[in-house]
BAVEX-188386 format. One line per 10 residues: number of its first residue (from 1); their letters; for each residue z, x, y of N, C-alpha, C. Coordinates in steps of 0.2 Angstrom, whole numbers, m for minus. Layout:
BEGIN
NUM	a	Z:X:Y:Z:X:Y:Z:X:Y ~ ...
END
This chain:
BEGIN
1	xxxxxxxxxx	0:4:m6:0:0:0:0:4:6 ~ 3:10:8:3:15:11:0:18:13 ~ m3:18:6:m10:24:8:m17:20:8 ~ m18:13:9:m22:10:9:m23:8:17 ~ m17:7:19:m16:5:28:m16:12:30 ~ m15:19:29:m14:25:33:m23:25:34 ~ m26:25:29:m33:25:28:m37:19:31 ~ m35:12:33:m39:9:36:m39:11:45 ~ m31:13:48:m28:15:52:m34:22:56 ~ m33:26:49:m35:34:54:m44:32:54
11	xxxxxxxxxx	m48:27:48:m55:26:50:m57:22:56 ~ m53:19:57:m53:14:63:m53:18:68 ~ m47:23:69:m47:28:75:m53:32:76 ~ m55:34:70:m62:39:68:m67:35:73 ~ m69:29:72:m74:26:73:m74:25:81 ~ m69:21:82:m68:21:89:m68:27:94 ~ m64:33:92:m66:38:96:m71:43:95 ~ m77:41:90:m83:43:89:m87:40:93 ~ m88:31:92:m93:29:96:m92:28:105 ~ m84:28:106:m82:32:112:m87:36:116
21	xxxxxxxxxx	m87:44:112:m90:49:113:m98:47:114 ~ m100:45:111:m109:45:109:m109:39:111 ~ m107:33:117:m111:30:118:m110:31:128 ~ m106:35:127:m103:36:135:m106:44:137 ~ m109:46:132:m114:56:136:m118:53:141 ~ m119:58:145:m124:59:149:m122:58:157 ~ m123:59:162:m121:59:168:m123:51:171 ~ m126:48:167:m126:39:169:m120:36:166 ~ m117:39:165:m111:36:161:m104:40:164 ~ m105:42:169:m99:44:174:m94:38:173
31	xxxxxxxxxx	m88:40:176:m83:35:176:m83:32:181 ~ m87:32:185:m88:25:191:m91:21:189 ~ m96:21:185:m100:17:183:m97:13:175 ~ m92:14:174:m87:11:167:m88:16:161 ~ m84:11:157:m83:16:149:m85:10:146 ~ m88:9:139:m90:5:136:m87:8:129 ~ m84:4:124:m85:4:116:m84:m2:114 ~ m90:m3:109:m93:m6:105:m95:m12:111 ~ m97:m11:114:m99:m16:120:m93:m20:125 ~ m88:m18:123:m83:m17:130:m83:m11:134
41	xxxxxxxxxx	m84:m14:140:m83:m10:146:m78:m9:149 ~ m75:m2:148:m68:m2:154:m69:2:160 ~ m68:0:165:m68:2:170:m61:5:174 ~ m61:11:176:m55:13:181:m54:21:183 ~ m50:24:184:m48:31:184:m53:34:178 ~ m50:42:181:m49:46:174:m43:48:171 ~ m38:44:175:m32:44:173:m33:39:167 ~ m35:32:168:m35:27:165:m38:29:157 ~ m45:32:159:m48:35:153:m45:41:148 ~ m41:46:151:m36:49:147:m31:46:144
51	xxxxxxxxxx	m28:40:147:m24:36:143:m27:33:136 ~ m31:31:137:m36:29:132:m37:34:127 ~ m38:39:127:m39:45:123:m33:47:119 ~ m28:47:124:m20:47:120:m19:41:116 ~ m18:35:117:m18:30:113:m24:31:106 ~ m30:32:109:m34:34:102:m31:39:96 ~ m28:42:101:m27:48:97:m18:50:93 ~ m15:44:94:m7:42:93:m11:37:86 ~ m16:32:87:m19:28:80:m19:31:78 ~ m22:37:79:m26:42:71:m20:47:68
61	xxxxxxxxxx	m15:49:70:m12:52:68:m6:48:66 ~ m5:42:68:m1:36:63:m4:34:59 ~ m10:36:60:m14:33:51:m14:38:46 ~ m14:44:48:m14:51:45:m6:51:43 ~ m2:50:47:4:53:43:7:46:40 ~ 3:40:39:4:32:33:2:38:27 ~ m5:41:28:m8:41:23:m3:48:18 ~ m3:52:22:1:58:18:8:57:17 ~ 11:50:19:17:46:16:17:45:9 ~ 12:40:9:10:39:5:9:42:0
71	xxxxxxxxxx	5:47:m2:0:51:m5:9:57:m8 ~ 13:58:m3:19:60:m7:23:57:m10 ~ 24:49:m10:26:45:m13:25:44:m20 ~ 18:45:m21:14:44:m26:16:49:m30 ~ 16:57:m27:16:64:m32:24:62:m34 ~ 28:61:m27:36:60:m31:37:57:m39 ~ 35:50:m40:33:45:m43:32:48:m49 ~ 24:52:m50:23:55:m57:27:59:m56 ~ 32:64:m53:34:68:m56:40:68:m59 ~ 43:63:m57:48:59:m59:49:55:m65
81	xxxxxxxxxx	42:54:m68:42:51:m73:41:56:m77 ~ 37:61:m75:35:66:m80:46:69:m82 ~ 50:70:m78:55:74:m79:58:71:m83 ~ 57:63:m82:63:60:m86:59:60:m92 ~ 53:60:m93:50:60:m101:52:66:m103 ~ 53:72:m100:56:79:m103:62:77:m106 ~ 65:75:m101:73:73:m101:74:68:m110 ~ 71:65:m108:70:60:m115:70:64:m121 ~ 65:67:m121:63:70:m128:69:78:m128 ~ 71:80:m121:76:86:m125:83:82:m126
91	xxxxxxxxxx	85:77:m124:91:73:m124:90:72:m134 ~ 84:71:m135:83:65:m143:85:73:m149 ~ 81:80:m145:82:86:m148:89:89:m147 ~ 92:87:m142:101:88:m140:104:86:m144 ~ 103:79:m146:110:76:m151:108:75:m155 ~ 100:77:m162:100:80:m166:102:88:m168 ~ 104:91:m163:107:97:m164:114:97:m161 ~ 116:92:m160:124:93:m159:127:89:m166 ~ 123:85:m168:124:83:m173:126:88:m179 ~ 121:91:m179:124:99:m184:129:103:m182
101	xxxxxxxxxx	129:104:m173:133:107:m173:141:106:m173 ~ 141:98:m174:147:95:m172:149:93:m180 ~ 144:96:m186:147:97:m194:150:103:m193 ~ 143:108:m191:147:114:m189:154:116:m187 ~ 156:112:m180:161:113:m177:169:109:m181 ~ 168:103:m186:172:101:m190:176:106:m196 ~ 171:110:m197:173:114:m204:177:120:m200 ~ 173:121:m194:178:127:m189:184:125:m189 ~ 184:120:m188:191:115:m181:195:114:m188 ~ 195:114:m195:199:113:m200:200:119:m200
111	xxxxxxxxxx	198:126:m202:199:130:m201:204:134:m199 ~ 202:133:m192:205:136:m188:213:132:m186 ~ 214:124:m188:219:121:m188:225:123:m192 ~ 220:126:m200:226:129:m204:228:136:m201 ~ 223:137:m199:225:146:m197:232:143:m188 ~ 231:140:m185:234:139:m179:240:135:m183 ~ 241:132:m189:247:130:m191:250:135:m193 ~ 248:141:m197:251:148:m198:255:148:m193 ~ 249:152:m187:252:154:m183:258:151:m179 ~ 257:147:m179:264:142:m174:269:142:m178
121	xxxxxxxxxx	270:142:m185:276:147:m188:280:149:m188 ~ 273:155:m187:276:161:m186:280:162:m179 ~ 275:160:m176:277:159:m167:284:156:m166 ~ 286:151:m169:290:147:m170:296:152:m172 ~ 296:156:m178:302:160:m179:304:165:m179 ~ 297:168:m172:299:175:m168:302:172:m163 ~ 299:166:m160:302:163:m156:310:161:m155 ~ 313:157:m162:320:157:m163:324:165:m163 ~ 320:168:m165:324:174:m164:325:177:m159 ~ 320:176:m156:318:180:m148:325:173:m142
131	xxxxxxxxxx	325:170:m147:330:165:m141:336:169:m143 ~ 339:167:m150:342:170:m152:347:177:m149 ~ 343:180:m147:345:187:m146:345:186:m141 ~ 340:183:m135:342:183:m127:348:176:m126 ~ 352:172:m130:357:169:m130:363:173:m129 ~ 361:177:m134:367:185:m137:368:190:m128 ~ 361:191:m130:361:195:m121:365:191:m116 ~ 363:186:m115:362:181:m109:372:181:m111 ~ 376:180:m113:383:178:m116:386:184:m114 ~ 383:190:m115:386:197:m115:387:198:m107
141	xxxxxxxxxx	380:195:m104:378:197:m98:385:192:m92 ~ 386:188:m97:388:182:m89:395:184:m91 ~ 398:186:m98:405:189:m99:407:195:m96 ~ 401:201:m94:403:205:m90:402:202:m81 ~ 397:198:m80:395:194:m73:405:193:m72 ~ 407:191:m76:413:187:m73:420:191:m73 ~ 418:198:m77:424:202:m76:423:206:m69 ~ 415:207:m68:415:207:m61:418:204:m57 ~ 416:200:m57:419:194:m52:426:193:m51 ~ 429:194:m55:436:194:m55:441:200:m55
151	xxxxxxxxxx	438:208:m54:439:212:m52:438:210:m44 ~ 430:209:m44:430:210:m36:436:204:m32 ~ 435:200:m36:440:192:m32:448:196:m30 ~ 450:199:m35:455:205:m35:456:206:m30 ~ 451:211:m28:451:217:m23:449:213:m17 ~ 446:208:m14:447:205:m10:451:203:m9 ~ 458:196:m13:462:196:m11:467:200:m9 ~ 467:207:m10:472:212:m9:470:214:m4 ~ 463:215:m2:461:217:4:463:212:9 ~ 460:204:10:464:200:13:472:198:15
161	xxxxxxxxxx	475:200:9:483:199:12:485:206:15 ~ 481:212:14:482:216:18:483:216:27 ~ 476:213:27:471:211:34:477:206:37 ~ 480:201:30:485:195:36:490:198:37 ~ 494:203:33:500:206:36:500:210:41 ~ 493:214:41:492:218:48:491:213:52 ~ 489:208:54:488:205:58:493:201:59 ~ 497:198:58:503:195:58:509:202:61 ~ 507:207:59:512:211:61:508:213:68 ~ 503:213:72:500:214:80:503:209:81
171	xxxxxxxxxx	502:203:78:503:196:84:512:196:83 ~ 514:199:77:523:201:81:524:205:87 ~ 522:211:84:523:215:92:520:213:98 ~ 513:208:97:508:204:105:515:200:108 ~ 518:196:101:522:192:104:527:194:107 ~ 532:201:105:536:203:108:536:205:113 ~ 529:211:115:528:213:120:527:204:128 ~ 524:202:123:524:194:130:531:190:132 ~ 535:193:128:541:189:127:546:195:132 ~ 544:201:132:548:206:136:544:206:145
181	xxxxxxxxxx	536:206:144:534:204:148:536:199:154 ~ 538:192:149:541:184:154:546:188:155 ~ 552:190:151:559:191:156:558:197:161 ~ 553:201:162:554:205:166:552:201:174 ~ 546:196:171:543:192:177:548:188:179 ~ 553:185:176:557:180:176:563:184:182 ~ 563:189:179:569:194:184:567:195:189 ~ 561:196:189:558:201:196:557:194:200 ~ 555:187:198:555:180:202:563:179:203 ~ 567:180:199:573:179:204:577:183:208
191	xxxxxxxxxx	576:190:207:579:193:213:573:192:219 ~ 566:191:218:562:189:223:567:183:229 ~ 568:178:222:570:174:224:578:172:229 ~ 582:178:226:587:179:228:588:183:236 ~ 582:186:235:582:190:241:578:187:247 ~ 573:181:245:571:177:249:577:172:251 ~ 582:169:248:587:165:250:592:168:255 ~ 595:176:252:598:180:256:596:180:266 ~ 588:180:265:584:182:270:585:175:275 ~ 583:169:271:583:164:274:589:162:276
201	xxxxxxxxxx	595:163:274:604:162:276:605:165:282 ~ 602:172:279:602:176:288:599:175:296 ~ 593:171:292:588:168:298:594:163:300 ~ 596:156:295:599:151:299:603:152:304 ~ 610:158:299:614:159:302:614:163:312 ~ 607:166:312:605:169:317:603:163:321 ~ 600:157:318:596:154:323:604:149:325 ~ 609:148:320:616:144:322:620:146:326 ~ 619:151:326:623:157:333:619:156:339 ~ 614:157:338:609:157:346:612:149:347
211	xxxxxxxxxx	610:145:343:610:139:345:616:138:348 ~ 622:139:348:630:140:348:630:143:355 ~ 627:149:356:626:151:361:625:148:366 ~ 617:145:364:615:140:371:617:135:370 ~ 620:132:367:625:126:367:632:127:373 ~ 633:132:373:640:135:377:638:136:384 ~ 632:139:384:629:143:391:629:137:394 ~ 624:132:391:623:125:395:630:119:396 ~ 634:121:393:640:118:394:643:120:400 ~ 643:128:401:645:132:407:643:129:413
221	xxxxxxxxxx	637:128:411:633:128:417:635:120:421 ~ 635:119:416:635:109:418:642:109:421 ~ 647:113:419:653:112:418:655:116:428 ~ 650:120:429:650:124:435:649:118:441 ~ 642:115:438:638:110:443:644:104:443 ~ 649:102:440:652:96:441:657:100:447 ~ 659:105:445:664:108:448:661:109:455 ~ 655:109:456:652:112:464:652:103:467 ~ 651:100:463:648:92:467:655:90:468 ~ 662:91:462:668:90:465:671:93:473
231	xxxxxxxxxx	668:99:472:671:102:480:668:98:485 ~ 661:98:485:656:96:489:660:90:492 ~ 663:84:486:664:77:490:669:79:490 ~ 674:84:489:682:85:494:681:86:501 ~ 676:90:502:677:94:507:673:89:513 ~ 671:83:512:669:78:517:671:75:520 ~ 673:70:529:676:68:530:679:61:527 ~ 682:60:531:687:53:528:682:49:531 ~ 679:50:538:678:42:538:670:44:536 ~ 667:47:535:661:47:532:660:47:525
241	xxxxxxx	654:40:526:652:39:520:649:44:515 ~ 649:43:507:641:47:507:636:43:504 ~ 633:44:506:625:41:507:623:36:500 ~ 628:39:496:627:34:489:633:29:488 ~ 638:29:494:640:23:495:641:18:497 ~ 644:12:497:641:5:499:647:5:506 ~ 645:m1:509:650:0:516:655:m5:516
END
């Protein structure tokens, strides 16, 4: 079907851009005076007629490549037929010869079942042995593993109560040192203390003396000024008033 349309396609294109050709030669057939095929006239450019040519020439090469679609189509087709006929006939020669081989491979395969039962045996009771003997190791091994262990667990714990009585004997003496240190602080805060109280006694007592002092001075004084205004109103006449009183 493919190659039937590729080939009516690319004859058509033949034809048409054949008689194209040959009925449009000669210089009466300039492109102002039209293009004619098969008694159609076109007229325009030569722009117009180059498209024309493109178009002729897109038909024939889509008819050319229908036609060699096709035509591989075809070869695919018998080849395909021809492989699976190979196929056919060495598949029918295949499983006649596996047939013999698969007698062949039965007498093997008993065979070699008895020989592989031997052997798993024997396998079998090198095997028990070989366990055997590494249960023996393995028992010797974990019985020394654990007097290690308990040698070292030993010497670790002798090494740790070591480590806690020295340390228990620093944090004695840390603590005794801290404990000499607070009373030394504690002394040295109360004679501070005492010597600040001493100091503050001394201050009151100074500032209760001064006080004392100007309490007495101010007394003197006052005691001076009552005695100067007594004179003052002695020493005034009889019939005169004084000024602050009434008449």
């Amino acid at each position: 079907m493919f190659v039937v349309l590729g080939l009516i396609i690319l004859v058509a294109a033949v034809v048409v851009g054949v008689a194209g050709v040959f009925n449009n030669v000669g210089s009466g057939h300039a492109l102002a005076h039209g293009f004619s095929v098969f008694g159609y006239h076109v007229t325009g450019s030569t722009g117009a007629l180059f498209l024309y040519g493109i178009v002729v020439g897109a038909a024939a090469m889509l008819g050319l490549g229908l036609l060699l679609a096709g035509a591989r189509r075809t070869s695919r087709r018998g080849r395909a037929a021809r492989r699976e006929l190979k196929q056919s006939r060495g598949q029918t020669a295949v499983s006649h010869d596996r047939d013999l081989i698969g007698q062949r491979e039965s007498a093997q395969a008993e065979t070699a079942r008895s020989e592989t039962a031997r052997a798993d045996e024997t396998a079998r009771s090198a095997t028990a042995r070989a366990d055997e003997t590494a249960r023996s190791e393995r028992a010797r091994a974990d019985e020394t593993a654990r007097s290690e262990r308990a040698r070292s667990d030993e010497a670790t714990r002798s090494e740790t109560a070591r480590a806690d009585e020295t340390a228990r004997s620093a944090t004695a003496r840390a603590d005794d040192e801290t404990a000499r240190a607070d009373e030394t602080a504690r002394a040295e805060t109360a004679r501070a203390d005492e010597t600040a109280g001493a100091k503050a006694a001394r201050a009151d007592e100074a500032a209760r003396s001064e006080r004392t002092r100007a309490d007495e001075t101010a007394r003197a004084k006052t005691a001076r000024a009552d005695e100067a205004t007594r004179a003052q109103q002695n020493n005034l006449p009889n019939g005169h008033h004084h000024p602050g009183q009434g008449g």
